[in-house]
C-alpha positions in Angstrom: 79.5 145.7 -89.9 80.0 145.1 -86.0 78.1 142.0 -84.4 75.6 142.1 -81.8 78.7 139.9 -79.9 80.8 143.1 -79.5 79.9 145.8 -76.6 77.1 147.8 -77.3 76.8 150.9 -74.8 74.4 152.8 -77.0 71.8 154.4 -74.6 72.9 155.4 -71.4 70.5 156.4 -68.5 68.2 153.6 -70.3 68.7 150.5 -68.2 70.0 148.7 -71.4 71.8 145.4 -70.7 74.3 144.4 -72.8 73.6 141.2 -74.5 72.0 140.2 -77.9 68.4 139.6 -76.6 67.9 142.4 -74.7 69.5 145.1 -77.2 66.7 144.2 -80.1 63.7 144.8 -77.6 65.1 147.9 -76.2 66.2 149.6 -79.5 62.6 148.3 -80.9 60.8 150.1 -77.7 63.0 153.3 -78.0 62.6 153.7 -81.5 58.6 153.2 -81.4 58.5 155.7 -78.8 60.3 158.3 -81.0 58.5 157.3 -84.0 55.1 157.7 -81.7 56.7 160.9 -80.9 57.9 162.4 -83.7 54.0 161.7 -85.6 52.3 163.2 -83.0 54.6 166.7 -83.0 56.6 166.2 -85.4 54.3 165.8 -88.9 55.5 168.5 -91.0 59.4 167.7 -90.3 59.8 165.4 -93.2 63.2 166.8 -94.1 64.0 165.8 -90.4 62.8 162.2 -91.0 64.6 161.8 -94.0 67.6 161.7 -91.9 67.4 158.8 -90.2 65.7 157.1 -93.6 69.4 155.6 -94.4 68.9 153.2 -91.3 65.2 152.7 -91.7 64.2 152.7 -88.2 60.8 154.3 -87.7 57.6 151.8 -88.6 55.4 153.5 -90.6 51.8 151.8 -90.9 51.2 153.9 -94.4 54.2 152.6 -96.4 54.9 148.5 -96.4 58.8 148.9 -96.5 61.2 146.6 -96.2 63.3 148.2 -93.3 60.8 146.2 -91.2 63.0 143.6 -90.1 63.2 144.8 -86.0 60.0 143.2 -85.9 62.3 139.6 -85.5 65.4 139.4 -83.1 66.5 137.1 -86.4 66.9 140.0 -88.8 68.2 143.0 -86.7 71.6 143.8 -87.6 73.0 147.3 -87.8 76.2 149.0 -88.7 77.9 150.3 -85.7 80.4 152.9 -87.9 77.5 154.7 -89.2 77.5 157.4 -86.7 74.0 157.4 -84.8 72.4 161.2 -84.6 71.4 162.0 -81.4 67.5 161.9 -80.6 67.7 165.6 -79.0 69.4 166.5 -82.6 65.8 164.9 -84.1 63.4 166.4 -81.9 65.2 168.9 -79.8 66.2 168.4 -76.2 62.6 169.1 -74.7 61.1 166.3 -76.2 63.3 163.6 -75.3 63.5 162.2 -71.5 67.3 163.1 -70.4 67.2 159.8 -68.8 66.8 158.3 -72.5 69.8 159.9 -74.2 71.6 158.2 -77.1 75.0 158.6 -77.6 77.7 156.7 -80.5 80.7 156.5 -77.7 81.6 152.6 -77.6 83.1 153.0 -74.1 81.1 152.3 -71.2 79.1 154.6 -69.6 76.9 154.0 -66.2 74.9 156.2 -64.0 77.5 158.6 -61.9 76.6 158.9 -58.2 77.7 162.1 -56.6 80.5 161.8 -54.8 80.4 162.3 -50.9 83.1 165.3 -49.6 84.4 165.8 -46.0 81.7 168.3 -45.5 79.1 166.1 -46.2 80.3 163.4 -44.1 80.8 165.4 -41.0 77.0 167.2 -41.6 76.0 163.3 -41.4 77.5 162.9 -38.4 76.6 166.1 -36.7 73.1 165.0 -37.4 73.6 161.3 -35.8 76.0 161.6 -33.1 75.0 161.2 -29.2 76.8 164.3 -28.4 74.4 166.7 -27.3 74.4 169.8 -28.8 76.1 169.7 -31.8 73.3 169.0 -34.7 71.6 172.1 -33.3 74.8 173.7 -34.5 73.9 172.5 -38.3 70.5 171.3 -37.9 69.0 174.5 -37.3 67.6 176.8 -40.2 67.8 180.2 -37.9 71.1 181.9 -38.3 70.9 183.3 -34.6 70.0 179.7 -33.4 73.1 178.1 -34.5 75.2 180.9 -33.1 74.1 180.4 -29.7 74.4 176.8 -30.0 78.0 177.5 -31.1 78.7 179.1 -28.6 77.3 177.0 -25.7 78.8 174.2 -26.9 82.3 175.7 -27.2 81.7 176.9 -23.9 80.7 173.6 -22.5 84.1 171.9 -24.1 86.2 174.5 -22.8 84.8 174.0 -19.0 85.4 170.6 -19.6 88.7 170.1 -20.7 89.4 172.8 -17.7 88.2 169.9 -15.3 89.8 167.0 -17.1 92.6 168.8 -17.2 92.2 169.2 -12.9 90.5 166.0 -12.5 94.2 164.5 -14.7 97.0 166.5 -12.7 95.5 165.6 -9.3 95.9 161.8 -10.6 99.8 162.6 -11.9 100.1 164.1 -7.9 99.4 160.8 -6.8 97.6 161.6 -3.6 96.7 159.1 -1.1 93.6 158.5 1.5 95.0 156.9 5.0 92.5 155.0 6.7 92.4 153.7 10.4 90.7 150.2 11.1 91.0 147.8 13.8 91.5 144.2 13.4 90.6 141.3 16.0 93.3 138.3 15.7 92.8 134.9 17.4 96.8 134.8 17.5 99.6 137.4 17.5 103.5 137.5 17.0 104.8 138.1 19.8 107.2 141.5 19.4 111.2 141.4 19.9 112.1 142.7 23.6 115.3 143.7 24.5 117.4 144.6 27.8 120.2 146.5 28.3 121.8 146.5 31.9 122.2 150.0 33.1 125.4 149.9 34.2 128.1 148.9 31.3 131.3 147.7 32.7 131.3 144.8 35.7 133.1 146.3 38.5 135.3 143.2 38.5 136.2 142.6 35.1 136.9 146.9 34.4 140.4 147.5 34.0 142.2 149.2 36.7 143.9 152.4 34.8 140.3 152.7 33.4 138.5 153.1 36.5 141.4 155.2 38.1 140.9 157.7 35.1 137.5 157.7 35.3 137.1 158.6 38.9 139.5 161.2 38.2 137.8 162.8 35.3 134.1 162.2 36.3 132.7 164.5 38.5 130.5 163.3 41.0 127.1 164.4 39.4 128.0 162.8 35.6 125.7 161.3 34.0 125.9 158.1 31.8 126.2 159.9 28.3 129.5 161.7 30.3 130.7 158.6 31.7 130.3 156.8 28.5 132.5 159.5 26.3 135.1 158.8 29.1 134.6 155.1 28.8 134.4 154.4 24.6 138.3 155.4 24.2 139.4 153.1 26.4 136.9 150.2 25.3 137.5 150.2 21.7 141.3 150.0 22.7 140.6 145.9 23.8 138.2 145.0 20.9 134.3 143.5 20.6 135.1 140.3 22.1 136.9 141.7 25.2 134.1 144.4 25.6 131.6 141.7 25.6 133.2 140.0 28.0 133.4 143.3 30.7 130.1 143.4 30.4 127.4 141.7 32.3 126.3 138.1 30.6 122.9 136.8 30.4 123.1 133.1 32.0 124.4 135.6 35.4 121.4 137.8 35.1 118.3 135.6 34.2 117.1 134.1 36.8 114.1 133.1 35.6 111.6 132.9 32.1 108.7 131.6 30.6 106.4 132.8 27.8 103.1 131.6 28.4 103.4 128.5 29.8 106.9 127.6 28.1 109.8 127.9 29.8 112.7 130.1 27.8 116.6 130.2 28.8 119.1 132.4 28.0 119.6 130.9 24.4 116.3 132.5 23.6 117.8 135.6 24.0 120.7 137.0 20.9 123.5 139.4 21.5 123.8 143.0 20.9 126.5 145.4 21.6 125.5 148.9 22.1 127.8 151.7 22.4 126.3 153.7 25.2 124.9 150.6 27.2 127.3 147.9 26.2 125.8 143.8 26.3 122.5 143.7 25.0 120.4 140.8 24.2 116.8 140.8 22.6 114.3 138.2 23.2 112.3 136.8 19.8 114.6 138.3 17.8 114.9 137.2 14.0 118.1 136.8 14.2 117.8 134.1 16.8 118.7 130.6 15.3 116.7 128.6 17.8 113.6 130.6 17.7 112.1 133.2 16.0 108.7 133.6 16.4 106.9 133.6 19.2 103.2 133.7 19.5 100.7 134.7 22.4 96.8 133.2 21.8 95.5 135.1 25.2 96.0 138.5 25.9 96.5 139.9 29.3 98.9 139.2 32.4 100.6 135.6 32.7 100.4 135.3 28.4 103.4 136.7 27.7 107.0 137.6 28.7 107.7 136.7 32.1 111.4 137.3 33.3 113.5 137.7 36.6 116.7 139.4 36.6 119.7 139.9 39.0 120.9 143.2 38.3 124.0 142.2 39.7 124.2 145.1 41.9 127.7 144.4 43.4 129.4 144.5 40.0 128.3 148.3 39.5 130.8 150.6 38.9 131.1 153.4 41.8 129.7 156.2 39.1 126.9 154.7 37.4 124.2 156.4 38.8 121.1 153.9 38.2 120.3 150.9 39.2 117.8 148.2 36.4 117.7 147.5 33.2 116.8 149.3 30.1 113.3 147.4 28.2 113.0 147.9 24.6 110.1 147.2 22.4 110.3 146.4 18.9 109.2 144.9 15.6 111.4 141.5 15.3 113.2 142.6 12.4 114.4 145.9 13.8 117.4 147.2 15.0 117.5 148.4 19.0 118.3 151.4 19.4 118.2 151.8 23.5 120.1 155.4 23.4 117.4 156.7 21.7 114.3 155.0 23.9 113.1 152.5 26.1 111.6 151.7 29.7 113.6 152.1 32.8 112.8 149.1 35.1 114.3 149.5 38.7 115.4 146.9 40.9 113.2 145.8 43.8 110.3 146.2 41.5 108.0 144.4 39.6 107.6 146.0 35.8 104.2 145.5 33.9 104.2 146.4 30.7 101.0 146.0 28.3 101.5 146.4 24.7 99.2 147.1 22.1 100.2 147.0 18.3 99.7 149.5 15.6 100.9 148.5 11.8 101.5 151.0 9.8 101.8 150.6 6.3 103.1 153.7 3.6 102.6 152.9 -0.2 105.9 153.0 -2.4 107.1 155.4 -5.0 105.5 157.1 -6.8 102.7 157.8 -4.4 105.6 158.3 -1.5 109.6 158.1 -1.0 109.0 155.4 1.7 111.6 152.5 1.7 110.7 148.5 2.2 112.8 146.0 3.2 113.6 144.2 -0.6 114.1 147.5 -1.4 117.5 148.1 -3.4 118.3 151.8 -1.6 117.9 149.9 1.8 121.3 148.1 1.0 122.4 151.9 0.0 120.9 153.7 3.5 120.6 151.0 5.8 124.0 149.2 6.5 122.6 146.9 9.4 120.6 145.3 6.1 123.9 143.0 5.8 123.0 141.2 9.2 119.3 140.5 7.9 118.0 143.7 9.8 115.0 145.4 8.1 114.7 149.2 7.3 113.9 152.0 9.7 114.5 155.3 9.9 116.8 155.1 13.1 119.1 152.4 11.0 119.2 154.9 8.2 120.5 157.9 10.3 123.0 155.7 12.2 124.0 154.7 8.8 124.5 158.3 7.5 126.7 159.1 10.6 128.7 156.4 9.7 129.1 157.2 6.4 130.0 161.1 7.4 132.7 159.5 10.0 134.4 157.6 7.4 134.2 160.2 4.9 135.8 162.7 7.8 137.6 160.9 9.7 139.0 157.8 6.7 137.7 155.2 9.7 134.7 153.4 11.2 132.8 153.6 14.4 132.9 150.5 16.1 129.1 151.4 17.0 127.9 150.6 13.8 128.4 148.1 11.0 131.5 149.0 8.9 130.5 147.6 5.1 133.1 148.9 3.2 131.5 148.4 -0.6 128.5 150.3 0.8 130.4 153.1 2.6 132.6 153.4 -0.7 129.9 153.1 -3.2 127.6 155.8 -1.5 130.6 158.2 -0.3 132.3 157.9 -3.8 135.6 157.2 -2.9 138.0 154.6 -3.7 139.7 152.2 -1.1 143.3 151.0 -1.5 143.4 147.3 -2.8 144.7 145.2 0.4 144.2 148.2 3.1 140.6 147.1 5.0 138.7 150.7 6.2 140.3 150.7 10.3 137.9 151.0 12.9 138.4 154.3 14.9 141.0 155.1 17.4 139.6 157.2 19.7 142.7 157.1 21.6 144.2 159.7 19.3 143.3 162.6 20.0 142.6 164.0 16.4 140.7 161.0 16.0 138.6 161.4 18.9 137.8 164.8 18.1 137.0 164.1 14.4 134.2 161.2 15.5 133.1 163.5 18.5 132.3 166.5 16.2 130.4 164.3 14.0 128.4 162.8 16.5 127.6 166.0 18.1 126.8 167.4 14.8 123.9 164.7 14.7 122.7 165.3 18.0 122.1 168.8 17.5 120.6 168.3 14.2 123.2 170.0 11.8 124.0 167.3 9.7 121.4 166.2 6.2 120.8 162.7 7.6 117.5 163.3 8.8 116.4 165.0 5.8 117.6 162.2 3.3 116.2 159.5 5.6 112.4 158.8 4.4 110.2 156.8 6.0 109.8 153.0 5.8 106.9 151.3 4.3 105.9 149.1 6.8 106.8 149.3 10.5 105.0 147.9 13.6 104.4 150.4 16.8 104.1 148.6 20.3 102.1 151.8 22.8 102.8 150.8 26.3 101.3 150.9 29.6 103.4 150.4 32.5 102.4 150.1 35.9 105.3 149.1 38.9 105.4 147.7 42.9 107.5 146.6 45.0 109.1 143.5 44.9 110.0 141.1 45.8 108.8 140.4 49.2 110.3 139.3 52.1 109.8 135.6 51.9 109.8 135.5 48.2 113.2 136.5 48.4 114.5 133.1 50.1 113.3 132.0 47.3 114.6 133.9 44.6 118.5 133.3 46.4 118.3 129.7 47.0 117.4 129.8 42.8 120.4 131.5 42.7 122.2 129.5 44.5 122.7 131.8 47.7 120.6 129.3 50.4 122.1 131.1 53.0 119.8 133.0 55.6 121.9 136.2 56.2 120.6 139.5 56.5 123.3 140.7 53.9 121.9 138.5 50.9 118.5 139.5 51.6 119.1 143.0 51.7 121.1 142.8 48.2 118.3 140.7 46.9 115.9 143.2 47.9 118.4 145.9 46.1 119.7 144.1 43.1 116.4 142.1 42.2 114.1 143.3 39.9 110.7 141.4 37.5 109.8 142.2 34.4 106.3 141.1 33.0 105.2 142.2 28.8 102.0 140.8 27.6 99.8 142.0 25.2 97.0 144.1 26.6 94.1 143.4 23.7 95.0 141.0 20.3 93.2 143.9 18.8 95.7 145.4 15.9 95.2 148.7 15.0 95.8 149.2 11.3 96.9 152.4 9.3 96.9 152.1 5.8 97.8 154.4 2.9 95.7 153.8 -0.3 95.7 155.3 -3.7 92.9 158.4 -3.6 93.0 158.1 -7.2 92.3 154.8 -8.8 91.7 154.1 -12.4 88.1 153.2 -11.9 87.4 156.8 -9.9 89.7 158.6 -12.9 87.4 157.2 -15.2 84.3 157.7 -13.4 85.6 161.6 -12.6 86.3 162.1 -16.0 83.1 160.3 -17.8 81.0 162.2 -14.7 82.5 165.7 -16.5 81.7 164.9 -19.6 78.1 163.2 -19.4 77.2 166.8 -17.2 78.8 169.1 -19.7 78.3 167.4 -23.1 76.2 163.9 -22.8 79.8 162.3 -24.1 80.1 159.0 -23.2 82.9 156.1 -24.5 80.4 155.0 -27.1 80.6 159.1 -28.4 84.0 158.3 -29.0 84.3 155.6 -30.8 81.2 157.2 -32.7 84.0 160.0 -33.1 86.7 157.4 -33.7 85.2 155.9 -36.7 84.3 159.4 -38.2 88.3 160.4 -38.0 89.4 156.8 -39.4 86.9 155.0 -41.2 85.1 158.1 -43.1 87.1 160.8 -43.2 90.8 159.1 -43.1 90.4 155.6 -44.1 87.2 155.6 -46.1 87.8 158.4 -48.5 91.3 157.1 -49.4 90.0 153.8 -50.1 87.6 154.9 -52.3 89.9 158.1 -54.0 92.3 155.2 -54.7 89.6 152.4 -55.9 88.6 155.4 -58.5 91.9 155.9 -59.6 92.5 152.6 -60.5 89.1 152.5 -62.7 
């Protein structure tokens, strides 16, 4: 006989818990109700009763039996190995709730839930998702309806992914919007200027042979690029320092400066050698040690620049067919280039100049191949970036002419800088430990001919230099307005000789003072900057907006339908259902 302390899964569908109190009511109620049963219907089945008479479980109110003992909790105590017939074997399956089956098994048995598949979970969603159009697919009853539902709403994804797909590759392009603003600043920097005096070589300190050669050679109507192919042999013959000192020297030609009300000198002012124009020397240069920066709070005539110069008129060689200096305006960090630019300002004139700045600034890769100054390739293209000078596009074709002359010609031009671990490391080629890269003698003349060529070849645009030469980020553009007179007048020019040191009162000295003489004035015509400035077109916040705009019009999708669509993929369909497949496995 089996306790009421072992497990007792007798009924199942019956809400029967297992534990001693509750199995003697239950079994009591279940067995009235078939006895109520089975009197009603079931009279005339005595040989059916009988069969259950072993375990004495029906009350009858005719006989007073002692099988009465379920009416006490005390007293009920059955044998769980006799086997238990089944109440549908009693009274046949129509009479007996299915809910109220009896059954012998001693495992356990519970009410079985029907399982939820993948289709049912995604017919659940397609009902509750914000997505429109997609529970008509399911929802409706009508054949014909769902099919045109079906097919809208494949339509309506394929148009757009089309323009996502548009909306995506014009983001990968990287486009960019310029726009143009102007910009009122109480204060300015003022821009580099530099001169270049027109005529190369001081009469008095040009060697002898050279001039004899030259007046030989040079016909009378040469111009200075002529003259100057005539002159660069001979020059690079004597070296920088002795070229610099041929050429005319700033403390003999200023005669007078001031910025603003500040007096500058010829300190203020750094050297530059130039091939074509020889001494140059640029005014608020960065590469000054003294000063740098200069800045101008007023625009307009007497707040800026202000300088005097004595051409030195006397020292002109007998072919150089101009008389001035050449005026070049520049950001402070670039490199003059006065071949390729500038303003001519005559003697016996007075040069005005306004300026008015325009910054330009060029996003970097991957919206454009442009180049800034902390760049890595502007070590690479740029070989003025050893002396602190920033990129530009000029500095980057001089660069690659230099480059083509040594790869050529196995020398540098002394016109440019000569880096050697730049020149080998771009032109691949391998220097000879202890043998310095020569600078080119011209005085050869396969040498000569070999840099010429080159050269030429630039000029007429037949080398790649301008092609592999991008743009630089950020570069400043000075637009001038010049205006000239005469000048200086008659008894300004005392003046200008006794400050000279020339007090005498000759007619000569006036005359060359009226001849050699010449003013140059550069000030800032507004503090106005004009600004052009490439932006993204595409940022993330318009790709977004593009995008969600697309698919809000076309399908009502929005970030919340994905994640809607998110936790259907992971949660029910992925996540969920393994959980639960493995849970059940381990039951």
């Amino acid at each position: 006989m089996a306790s009421l302390d072992e497990p007792l899964d007798y009924f199942s569908g019956c809400d029967l818990k297992h534990n001693k109190t509750s199995v003697h009511d239950t079994l009591q109620q279940t067995c009235r109700t078939i006895s109520f049963n089975g009197r009603n219907k079931h009279n005339k089945n005595n040989a059916t009763r009988k069969k259950i008479g072993t375990i004495s479980v029906i009350r009858s109110r005719r006989k007073n039996r002692k099988h009465n003992s379920f009416k006490t909790k005390e007293n009920f105590n059955f044998d769980y190995s006799i086997r238990w017939p089944s109440v549908t074997e009693i009274y046949g399956a129509s009479d007996v709730d299915s809910k109220c089956a009896v059954t012998n098994t001693t495992s356990a048995t519970t009410t079985k839930r029907k399982r939820r598949t993948a289709k049912d979970v995604i017919h659940e969603f397609t009902h509750s998702t914000s997505m429109h159009g997609v529970q008509h697919v399911m929802g409706h009853k009508s054949v014909w309806r769902r099919m045109v539902w079906s097919v809208l709403v494949i339509g309506f994804v394929a148009w757009a992914a089309h323009n996502v797909y548009q909306i995506v590759s014009d983001y990968n392009s990287h486009p960019v919007q310029t726009s143009l603003s102007s910009e009122y600043h109480n204060k300015m920097n003022f821009p580099a200027v530099t001169v270049c005096n027109l005529n190369r070589i001081r009469r008095s300190k040009a060697p002898q042979s050279m001039v004899t050669f030259l007046q030989y050679h040079v016909m009378d109507d040469g111009d200075i690029a002529t003259i100057n192919d005539f002159i660069a042999p001979y020059l690079r013959m004597f070296g920088k320092k002795r070229q610099q000192k041929m050429g005319h020297q700033m403390q003999d030609m200023l005669v007078k400066c001031k910025f603003g009300n500040e007096a500058c000198s010829p300190e203020n002012f750094t050297f530059f050698y130039n091939l074509q124009h020889g001494n140059c020397y640029t005014f608020a240069s960065s590469q000054d040690s003294h000063r740098s920066e200069w800045v101008t709070i007023r625009a307009g005539p007497g707040n800026g620049l202000s300088m005097e110069f004595d051409a030195q008129l006397d020292e002109y060689l007998p072919f150089t067919t101009a008389s001035g200096l050449k005026v070049l305006i520049h950001g402070n960090e670039e490199v003059p280039f006065p071949e390729d630019g500038g303003i001519m300002a005559g003697t016996g004139t007075t040069s005005s100049i306004a300026i008015r700045k325009t910054l330009i600034k060029r996003l970097p890769s991957p919206y454009s191949d442009c180049i800034a100054k902390v760049d890595v390739k502007n070590k690479e293209k740029n070989l003025f970036a050893e002396f602190g000078f920033a990129y530009s596009l000029k500095t980057c074709q001089k660069s690659c002419v230099q480059k083509k002359i040594y790869k050529s010609c196995q020398c540098c031009s002394i016109s440019f800088p000569c880096n050697e671990d730049a020149l080998q490391r771009t032109t691949e080629t391998v220097a000879i430990e202890g043998n310095p890269i020569p600078i080119c003698n011209t005085t050869e003349i396969k040498t000569f001919f070999c840099v010429r060529n080159i050269e030429k070849a630039f000029s007429d645009n037949k080398l790649d230099c301008i092609k592999n030469c991008p743009l630089a980020c950020e570069k400043s553009i000075f637009s001038t307005t010049v205006s000239s007179a005469p000048w200086p007048t008659r008894d300004y020019r005392q003046t200008l000789l006794r400050q000279h040191g020339l007090d005498q009162n000759v007619t000569q000295l006036l005359e060359a003072a009226e001849r050699s003489f010449l003013k140059i004035e550069i000030y800032y015509d507004t503090l106005i900057l004009d600004k052009i400035v490439s932006q993204p077109a595409f940022t993330w916040n318009k790709l977004l907006s593009d995008i969600g705009g697309q698919l809000g019009l076309l399908l009502g999708f929005s970030i919340l339908t994905a994640v809607e669509i998110l936790e259907l993929v992971v949660m029910d369909l992925g996540l969920g259902m393994g959980l639960r497949s493995l849970w059940r496995r381990q039951i």
